[in-house]
GUPA-752714 format. One line per field, with one value per residue (C-alpha): residue number from 1; residue in one letter; x, z, y. Coordinates in steps of 0.05 Angstrom, whole numbers, plus 5000, padded with zeros to 4 digits. Layout:
BEGIN
pos = (NUM/...)
code = (A/...)
east = (X/...)
up = (Z/...)
north = (Y/...)
end
This chain:
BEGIN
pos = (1/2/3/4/5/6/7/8/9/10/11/12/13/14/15/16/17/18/19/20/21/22/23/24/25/26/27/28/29/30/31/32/33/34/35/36/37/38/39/40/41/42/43/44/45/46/47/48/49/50/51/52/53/54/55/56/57/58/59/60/61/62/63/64/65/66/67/68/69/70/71/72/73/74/75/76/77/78/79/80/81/82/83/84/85/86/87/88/89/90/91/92/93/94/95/96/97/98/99/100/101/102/103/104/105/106/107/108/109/110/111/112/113/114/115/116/117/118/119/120/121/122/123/124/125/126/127/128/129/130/131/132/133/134/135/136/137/138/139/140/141/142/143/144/145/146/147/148/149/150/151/152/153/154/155/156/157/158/159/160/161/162/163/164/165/166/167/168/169/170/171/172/173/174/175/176/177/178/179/180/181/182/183/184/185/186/187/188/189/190/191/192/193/194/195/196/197/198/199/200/201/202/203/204/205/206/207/208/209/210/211/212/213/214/215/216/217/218/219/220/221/222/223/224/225/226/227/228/229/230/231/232/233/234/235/236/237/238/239/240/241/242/243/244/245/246/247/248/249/250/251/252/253/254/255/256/257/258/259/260/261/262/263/264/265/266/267/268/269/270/271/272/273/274/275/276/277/278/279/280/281/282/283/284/285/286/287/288/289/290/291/292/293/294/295/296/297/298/299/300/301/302/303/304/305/306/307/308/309/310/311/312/313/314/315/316/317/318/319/320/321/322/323/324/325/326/327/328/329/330/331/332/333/334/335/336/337/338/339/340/341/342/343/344/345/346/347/348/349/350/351/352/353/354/355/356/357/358/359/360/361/362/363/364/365/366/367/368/369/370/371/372/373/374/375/376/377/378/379/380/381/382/383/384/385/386/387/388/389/390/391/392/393/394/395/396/397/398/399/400/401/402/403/404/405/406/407/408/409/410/411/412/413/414/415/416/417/418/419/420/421/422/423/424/425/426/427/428/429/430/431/432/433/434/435/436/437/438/439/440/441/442/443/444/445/446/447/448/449/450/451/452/453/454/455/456/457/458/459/460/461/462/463/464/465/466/467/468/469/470/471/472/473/474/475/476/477/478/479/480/481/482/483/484/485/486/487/488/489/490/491/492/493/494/495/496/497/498)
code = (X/X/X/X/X/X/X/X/X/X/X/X/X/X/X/X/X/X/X/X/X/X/X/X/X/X/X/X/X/X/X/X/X/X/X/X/X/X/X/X/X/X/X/X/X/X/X/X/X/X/X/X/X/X/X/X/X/X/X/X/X/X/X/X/X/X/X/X/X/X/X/X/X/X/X/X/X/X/X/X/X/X/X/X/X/X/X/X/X/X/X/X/X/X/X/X/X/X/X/X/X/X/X/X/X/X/X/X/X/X/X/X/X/X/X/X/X/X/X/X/X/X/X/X/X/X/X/X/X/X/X/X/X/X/X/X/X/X/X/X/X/X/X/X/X/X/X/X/X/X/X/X/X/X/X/X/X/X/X/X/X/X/X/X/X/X/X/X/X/X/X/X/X/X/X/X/X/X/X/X/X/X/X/X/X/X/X/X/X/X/X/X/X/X/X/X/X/X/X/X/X/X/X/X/X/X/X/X/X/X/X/X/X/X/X/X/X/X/X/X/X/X/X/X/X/X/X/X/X/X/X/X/X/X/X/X/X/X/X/X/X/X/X/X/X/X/X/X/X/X/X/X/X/X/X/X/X/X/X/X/X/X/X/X/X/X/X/X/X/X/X/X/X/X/X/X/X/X/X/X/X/X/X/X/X/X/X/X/X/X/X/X/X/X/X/X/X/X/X/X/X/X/X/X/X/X/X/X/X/X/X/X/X/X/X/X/X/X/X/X/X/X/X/X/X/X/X/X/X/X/X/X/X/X/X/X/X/X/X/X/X/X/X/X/X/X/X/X/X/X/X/X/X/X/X/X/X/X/X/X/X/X/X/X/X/X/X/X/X/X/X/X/X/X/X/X/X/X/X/X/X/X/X/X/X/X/X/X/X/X/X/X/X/X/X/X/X/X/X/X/X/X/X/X/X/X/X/X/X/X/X/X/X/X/X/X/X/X/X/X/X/X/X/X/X/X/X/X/X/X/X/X/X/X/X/X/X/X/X/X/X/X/X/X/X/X/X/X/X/X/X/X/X/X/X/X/X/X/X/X/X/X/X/X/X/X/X/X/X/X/X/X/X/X/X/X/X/X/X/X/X/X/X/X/X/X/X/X/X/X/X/X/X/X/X/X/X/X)
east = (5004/4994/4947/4921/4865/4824/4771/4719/4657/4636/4605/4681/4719/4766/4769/4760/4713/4680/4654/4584/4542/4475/4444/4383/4330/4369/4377/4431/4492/4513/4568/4512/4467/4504/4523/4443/4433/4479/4451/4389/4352/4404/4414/4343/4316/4371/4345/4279/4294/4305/4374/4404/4370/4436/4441/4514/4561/4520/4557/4519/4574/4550/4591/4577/4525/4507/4530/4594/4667/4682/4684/4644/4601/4609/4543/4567/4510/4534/4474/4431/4462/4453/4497/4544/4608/4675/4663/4617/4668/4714/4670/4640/4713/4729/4656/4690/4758/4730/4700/4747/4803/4758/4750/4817/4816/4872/4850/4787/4763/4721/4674/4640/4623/4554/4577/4604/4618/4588/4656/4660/4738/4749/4815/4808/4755/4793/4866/4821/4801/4874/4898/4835/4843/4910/4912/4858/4908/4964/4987/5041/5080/5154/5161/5118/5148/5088/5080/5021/4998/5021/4963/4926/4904/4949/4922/4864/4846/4798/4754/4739/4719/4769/4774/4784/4846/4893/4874/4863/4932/4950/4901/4933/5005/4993/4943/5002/5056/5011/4996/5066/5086/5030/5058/5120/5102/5059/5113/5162/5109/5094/5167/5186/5237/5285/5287/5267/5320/5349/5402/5356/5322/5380/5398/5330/5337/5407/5366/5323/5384/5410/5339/5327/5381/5345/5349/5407/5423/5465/5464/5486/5522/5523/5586/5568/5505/5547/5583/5525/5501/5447/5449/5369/5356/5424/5396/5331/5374/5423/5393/5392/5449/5421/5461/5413/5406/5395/5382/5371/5333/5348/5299/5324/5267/5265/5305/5379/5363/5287/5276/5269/5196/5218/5183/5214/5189/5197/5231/5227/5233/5210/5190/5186/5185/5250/5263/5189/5169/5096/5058/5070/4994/4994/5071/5082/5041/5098/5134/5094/5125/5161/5101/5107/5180/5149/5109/5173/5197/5132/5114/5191/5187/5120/5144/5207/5164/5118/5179/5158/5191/5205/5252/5243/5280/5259/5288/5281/5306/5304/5331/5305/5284/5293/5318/5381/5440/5464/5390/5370/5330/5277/5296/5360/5372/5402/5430/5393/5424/5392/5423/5363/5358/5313/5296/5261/5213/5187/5229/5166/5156/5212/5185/5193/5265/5290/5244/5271/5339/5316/5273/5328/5377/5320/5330/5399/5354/5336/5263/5189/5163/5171/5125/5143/5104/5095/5051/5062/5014/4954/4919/4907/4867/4828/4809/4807/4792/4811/4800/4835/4908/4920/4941/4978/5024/5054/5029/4950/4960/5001/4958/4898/4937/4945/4881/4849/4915/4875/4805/4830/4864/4809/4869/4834/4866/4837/4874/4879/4906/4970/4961/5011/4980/4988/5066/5072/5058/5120/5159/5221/5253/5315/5325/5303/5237/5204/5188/5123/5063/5020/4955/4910/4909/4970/4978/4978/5029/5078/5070/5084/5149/5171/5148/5199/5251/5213/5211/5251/5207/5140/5127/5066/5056/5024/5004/4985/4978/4903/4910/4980/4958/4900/4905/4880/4836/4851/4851/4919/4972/4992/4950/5005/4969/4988/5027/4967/4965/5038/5039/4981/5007/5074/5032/4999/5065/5091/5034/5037/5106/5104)
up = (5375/5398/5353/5381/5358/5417/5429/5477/5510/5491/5576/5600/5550/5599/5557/5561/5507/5473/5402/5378/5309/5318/5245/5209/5246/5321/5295/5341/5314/5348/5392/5409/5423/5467/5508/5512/5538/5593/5613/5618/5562/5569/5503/5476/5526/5504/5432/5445/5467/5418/5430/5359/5310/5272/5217/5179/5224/5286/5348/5422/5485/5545/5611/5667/5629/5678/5666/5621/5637/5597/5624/5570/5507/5443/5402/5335/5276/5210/5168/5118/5096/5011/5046/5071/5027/5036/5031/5088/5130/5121/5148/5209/5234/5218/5272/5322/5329/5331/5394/5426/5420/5448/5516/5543/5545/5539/5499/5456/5428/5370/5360/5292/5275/5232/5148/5145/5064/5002/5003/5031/5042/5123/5114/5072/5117/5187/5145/5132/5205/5229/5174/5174/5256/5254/5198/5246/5290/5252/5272/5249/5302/5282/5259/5323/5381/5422/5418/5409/5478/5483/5459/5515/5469/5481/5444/5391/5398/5341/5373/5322/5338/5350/5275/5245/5299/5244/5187/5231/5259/5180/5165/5236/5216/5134/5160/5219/5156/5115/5167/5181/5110/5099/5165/5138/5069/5098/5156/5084/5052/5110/5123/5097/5044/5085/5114/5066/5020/4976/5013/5071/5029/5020/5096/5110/5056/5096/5156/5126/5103/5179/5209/5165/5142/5080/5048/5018/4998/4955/4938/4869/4868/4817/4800/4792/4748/4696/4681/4681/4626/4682/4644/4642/4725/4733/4691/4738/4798/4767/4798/4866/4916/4931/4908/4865/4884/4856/4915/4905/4960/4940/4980/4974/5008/4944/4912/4888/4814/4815/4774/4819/4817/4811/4837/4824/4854/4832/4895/4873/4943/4922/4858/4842/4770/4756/4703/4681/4758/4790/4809/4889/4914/4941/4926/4991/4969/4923/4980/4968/4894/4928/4943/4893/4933/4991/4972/4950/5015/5054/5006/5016/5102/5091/5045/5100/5156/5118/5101/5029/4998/4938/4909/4901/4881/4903/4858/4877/4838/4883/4872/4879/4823/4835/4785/4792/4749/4734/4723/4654/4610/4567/4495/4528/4503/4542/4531/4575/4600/4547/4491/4471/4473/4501/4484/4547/4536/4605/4665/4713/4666/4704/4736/4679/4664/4729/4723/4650/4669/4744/4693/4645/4701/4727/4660/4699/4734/4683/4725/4721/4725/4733/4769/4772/4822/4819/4830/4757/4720/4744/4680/4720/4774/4718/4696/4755/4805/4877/4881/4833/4812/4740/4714/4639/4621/4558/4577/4593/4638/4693/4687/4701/4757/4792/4786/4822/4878/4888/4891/4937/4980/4978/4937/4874/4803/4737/4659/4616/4542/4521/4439/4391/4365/4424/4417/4359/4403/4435/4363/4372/4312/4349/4388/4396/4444/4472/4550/4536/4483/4499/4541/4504/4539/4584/4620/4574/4536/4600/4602/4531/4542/4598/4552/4514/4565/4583/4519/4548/4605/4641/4659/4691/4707/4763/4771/4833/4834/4852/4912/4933/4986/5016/5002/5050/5116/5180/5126/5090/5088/5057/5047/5042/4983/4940/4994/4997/4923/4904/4971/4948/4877/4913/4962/4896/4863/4917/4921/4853/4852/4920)
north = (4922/4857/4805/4744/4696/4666/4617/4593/4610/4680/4696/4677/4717/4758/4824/4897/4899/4849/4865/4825/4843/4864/4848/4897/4905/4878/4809/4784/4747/4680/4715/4755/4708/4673/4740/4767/4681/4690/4759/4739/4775/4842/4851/4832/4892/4940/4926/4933/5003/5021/5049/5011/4970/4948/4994/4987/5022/5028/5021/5023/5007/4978/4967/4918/4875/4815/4738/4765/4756/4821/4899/4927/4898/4932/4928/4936/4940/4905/4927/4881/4815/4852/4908/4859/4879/4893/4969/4969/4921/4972/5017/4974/4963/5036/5053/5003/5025/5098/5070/5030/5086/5131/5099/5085/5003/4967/4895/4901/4820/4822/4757/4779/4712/4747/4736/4807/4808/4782/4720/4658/4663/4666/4684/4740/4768/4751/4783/4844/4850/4851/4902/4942/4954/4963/5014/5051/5062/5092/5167/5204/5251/5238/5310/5333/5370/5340/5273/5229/5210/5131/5081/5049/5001/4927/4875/4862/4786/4763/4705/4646/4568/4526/4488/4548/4569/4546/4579/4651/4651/4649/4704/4747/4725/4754/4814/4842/4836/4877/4935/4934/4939/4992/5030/5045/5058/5113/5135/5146/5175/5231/5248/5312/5323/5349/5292/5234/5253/5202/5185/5171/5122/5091/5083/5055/4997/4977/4979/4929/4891/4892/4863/4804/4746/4737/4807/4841/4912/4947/5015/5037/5114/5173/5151/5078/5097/5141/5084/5043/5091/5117/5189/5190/5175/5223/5276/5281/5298/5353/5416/5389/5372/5311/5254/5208/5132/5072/5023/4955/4896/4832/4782/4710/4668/4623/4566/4591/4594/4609/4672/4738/4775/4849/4907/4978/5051/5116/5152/5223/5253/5326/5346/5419/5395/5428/5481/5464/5483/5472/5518/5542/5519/5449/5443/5417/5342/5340/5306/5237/5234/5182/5138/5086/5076/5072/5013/4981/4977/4969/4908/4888/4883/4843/4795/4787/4783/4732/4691/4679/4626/4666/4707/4783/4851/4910/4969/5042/5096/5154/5231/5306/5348/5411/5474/5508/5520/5449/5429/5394/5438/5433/5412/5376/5300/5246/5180/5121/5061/5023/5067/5103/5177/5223/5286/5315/5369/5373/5368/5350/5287/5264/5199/5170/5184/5156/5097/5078/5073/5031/4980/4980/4955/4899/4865/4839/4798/4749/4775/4728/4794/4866/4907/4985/5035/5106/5166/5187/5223/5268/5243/5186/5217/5249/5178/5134/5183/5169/5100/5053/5048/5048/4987/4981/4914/4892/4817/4824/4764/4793/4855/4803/4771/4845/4863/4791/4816/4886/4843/4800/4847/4907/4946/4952/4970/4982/4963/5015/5003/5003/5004/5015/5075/5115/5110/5155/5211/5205/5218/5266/5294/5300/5247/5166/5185/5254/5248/5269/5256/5315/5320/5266/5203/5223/5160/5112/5149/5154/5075/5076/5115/5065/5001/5021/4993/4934/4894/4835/4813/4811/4879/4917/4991/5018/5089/5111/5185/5181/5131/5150/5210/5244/5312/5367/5371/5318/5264/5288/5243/5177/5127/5063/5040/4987/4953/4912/4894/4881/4832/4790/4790/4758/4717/4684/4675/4644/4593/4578/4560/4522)
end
């Protein structure tokens, strides 16, 4: 899809469609204004129709109106200015692109110069356009034997004055990254497991390496991890035939010496949790246990398109669990890299064991900060629901700094505690630490497992089992989340050391 910010008089704008705001109660926006002006009244008599009054979401399309440059006028309502939020912004772009994919046109301008959210920032709100339309038109057919009919649809152009040109061709520049990033996060996300195996990962992160000068891969074998002292991650992947990977992204768009910002995923490509196996229903969603991988390497490409001048490591620790004859067992103990044992009394707790070892091995990093993704524990969608990604940290201040990331970029996280007290329910008699500390309070007692590898850095936790997928109905599939989060957490590390 092609971006492109324009300006100029809104009656010459040579587009397909052109997208105004209609305000509560037919108010008309500037952009609209200037468009009912050099109709003659057009617009003012469509309005007092009656046809839309500018409710939040309201949409009304209009071909051949008189004095305008543009095929067809897009009337798009954008509700009460105390309704004006980034919710219902969401939800306004969601109406339009609804519309414009419906009808066939090939370049769609939108000149929504109405204050569409409760913030000042223009390029937050312009960034949001650009990822928010170009989310709208993701579709997944790569395991289809009929393929999506090709997308008419050419080229968005955002229309803004021409002193803010600058700043919006920031905002486009940032937002395409993001949607980008966010695309492939969910394409990873969709893939099968036959196909997104672990070694696939692993091929797609030296693709990476291949398309950007700045970005480095190395990939980090069974063999390589047992004498790493990888016997957690390694134990995780026994049952399957699968070879387990630890793949490693170094991005280095920073000074030689600046301290690497680490982000690490879980890449569990199918979990059938093992010897401790799930039940059959919804087994198939077990496909996105990889999710918090995915983001890895969507966040990764946007930070590479973006050019960041930073320096970044993204770690994934990827491998099947699955139950066979080699698989771990319950009650088995296992050595980590960091020299603590495990006694694992669950094998679906296994996100946790691979992820040890990964954060273990980021300490080589002499990191700023580690960040570590996954879709962890259900406990979390029991607390957060649907809609925020749990947030735990051993320093409160990069939890804070995540959680203005997820403001900022609509991608919105919530801290949970991460108290001392809670770790005693991870005692083992038998070995250093139990996988698992029961059903109270289940994910803050996974973080506490992995804080236990994470004492020498920085480190944050992000569980994202609740905002990972959509599950069931025309809506399934992955969602790309927190590819937003993790690249405005980098964006405002970046600034702050520039």
């Amino acid at each position: 899809m092609d971006f492109e910010i324009v300006s100029g008089d809104i009656p010459s704008l040579e587009t397909e469609c052109l997208v105004v705001a209609i305000e509560a109660d037919g108010a008309l926006s500037p952009a609209a204004t200037a468009a009912d002006q050099a109709s003659n009244g057009y617009l003012s008599e469509i309005l007092n129709g009656g046809d839309i009054s500018g409710k939040t979401a309201q949409t009304l399309l209009l071909h051949k109106v008189p004095g305008l440059t543009a095929k067809r006028v897009l009337l798009l309502g954008v509700g009460k200015e105390d309704d004006r939020n980034n919710r219902n912004f969401r939800k306004i772009i969601k109406s339009a692109m609804g519309v414009v994919k419906s009808t066939g046109i090939s370049s769609v301008t939108f000149a929504l110069d109405a204050r569409l959210t409760d913030d000042a920032d223009l390029y937050r709100e312009l960034r949001h356009l650009v990822e928010w339309s170009g989310n709208e038109l993701y579709n997944y057919d790569e395991t289809k034997s009929k393929k999506a009919d090709p997308l008419k649809l050419e080229q968005i152009a955002i229309h803004v004055s021409e002193n803010d040109s600058d700043l919006a061709e920031t905002a486009l520049l940032d937002g395409t990254a993001i949607v980008n990033g966010t695309s492939i996060a969910r394409d990873l996300g969709n893939l099968p497991g036959n196909i997104c195996t672990p070694t696939y990962l692993a091929e797609q992160a030296l693709e990476l390496d291949d398309e950007f000068d700045d970005l480095t891969t190395t990939i980090v074998d069974e063999e390589e991890m047992a004498e790493l002292g990888m016997h957690c991650l390694l134990s995780v992947g026994n049952g399957s035939e699968q070879p387990s990977k630890l793949i490693v992204m170094e991005y280095k768009g920073g000074e030689e010496g600046d301290k690497p910002h680490v982000l690490v995923g879980k890449g569990i490509t199918f979990d059938t949790g093992g010897i401790s196996l799930k039940p059959g229903a919804g087994m198939d969603e077990m496909k996105y246990d990889m999710c918090g991988a995915a983001s890895v390497f969507g966040a990764m490409t946007a930070i590479c398109e973006m050019a960041l001048p930073i320096n970044v490591v993204g770690i994934v620790a990827a491998a099947e669990n699955m139950p066979s004859g080699h698989a771990t067992k319950p009650g088995d103990i296992v050595t980590t890299m960091s020299g603590q044992t495990v006694e694992i009394l669950n094998t679906d707790a296994e996100g946790r064991l691979v992820l040890c070892d990964a954060l273990t091995y980021a300490g080589k990093f002499e990191p700023a900060s580690v960040v570590d993704i996954a879709t962890l524990t259900g406990a979390c969608i029991i607390a957060l629901g649907h809609h925020a990604t749990g947030i735990l940290a051993n320093n409160d201040e990069l939890a804070a700094e995540l959680i203005q990331a997820g403001e900022q970029a609509e991608d919105k996280g919530w801290q949970l505690p991460l108290w001392d007290e809670f770790q005693e329910q991870l005692d083992s008699n038998f070995a250093d630490i139990a996988n698992i500390g029961g059903r109270p309070a289940g994910t803050i007692t996974a973080a506490c497992f992995l804080s236990r590898f994470t004492k020498e850095y920085r480190w944050a936790h992000l569980d994202i089992a609740g905002v990972a997928w959509n599950s069931g109905g025309k809506e399934k599939g992955a969602t790309g989340r927190c590819v937003p989060m993790l690249t405005q957490y980098l964006l405002n590390q970046a600034a702050e050391e520039e």
